[in-house]
C-alpha positions as CSV (number, residue, x, y, z in Angstrom):
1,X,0.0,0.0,0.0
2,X,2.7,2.3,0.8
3,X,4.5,1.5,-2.4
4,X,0.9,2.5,-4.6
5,X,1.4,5.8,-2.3
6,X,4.6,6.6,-3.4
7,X,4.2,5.9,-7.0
8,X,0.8,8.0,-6.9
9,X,2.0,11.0,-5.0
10,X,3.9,12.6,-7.4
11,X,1.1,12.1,-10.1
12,X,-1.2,13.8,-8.0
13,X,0.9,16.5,-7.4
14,X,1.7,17.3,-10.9
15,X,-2.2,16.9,-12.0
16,X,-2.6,19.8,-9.2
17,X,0.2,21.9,-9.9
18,X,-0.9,21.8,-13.7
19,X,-4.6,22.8,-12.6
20,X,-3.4,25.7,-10.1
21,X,-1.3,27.1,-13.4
22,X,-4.6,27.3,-15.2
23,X,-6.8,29.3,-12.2
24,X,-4.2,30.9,-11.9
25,X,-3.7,32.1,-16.1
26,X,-7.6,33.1,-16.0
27,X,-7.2,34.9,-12.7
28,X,-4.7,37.0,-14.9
29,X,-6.6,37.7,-17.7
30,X,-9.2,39.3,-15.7
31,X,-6.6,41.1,-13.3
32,X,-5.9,45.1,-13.6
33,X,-3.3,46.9,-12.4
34,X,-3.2,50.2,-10.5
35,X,-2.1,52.6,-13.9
36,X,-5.0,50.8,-15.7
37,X,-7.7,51.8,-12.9
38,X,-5.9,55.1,-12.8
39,X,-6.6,55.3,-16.0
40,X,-9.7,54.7,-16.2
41,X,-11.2,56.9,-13.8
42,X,-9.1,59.8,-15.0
43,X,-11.4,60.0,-18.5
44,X,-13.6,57.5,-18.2
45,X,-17.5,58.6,-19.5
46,X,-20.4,58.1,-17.5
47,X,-21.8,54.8,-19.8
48,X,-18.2,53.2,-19.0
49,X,-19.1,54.0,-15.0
50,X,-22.6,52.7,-15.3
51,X,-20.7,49.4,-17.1
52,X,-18.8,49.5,-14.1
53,X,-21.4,49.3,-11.5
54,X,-23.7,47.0,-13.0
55,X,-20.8,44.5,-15.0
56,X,-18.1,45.2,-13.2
57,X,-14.3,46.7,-13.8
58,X,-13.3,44.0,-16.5
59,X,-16.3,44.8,-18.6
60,X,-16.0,48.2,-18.0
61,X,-12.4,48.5,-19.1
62,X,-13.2,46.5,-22.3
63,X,-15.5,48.9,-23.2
64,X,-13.5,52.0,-22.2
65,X,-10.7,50.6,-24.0
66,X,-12.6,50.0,-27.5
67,X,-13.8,53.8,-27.1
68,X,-10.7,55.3,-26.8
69,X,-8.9,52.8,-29.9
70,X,-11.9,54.2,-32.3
71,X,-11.6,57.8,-31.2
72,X,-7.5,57.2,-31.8
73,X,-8.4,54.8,-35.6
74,X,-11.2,58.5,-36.7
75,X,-8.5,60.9,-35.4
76,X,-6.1,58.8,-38.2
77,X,-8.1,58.2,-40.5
78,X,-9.6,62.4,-40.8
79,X,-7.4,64.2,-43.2
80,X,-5.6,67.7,-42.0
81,X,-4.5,71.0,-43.5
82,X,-0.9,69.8,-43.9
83,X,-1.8,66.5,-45.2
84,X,-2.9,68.2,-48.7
85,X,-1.6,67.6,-51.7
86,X,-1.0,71.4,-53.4
């Protein structure tokens, strides 16, 4: 019996280790840090703080985040004075 133990033990433990390194991976994925939060409630707009109450920060964050990349893609894409071909 102790012999089964043995043999088994470390199985076991790699089997856990393997499934504490995948929590752990989608713990990250949803995880913010401080310059992000900062962010966010520095110019944040009042439907990414309603998302925020009612969904949460992730959610909110995604949304806040696809605002600002389409407000950066139309201030790209709108042509300028200097851009003109004379």
């Amino acid at each position: 019996m102790h012999g089964l133990a043995v043999l088994l033990f470390p199985a076991v433990l790699m089997l856990f280790a393997l499934a504490m390194e995948k929590m752990e991976s989608r713990i990250d994925d949803v995880s913010v840090n401080r310059d992000q939060v900062e962010e966010f409630l520095e110019s944040a707009a009042p439907e990414q703080m309603v998302t925020l109450a009612e969904d949460g920060f992730p959610a909110a964050l995604d949304e806040f985040r696809s605002r600002r990349d389409s407000s950066e893609a139309e201030s790209f894409d709108s042509p300028t004075e200097s851009s003109r071909a004379s």
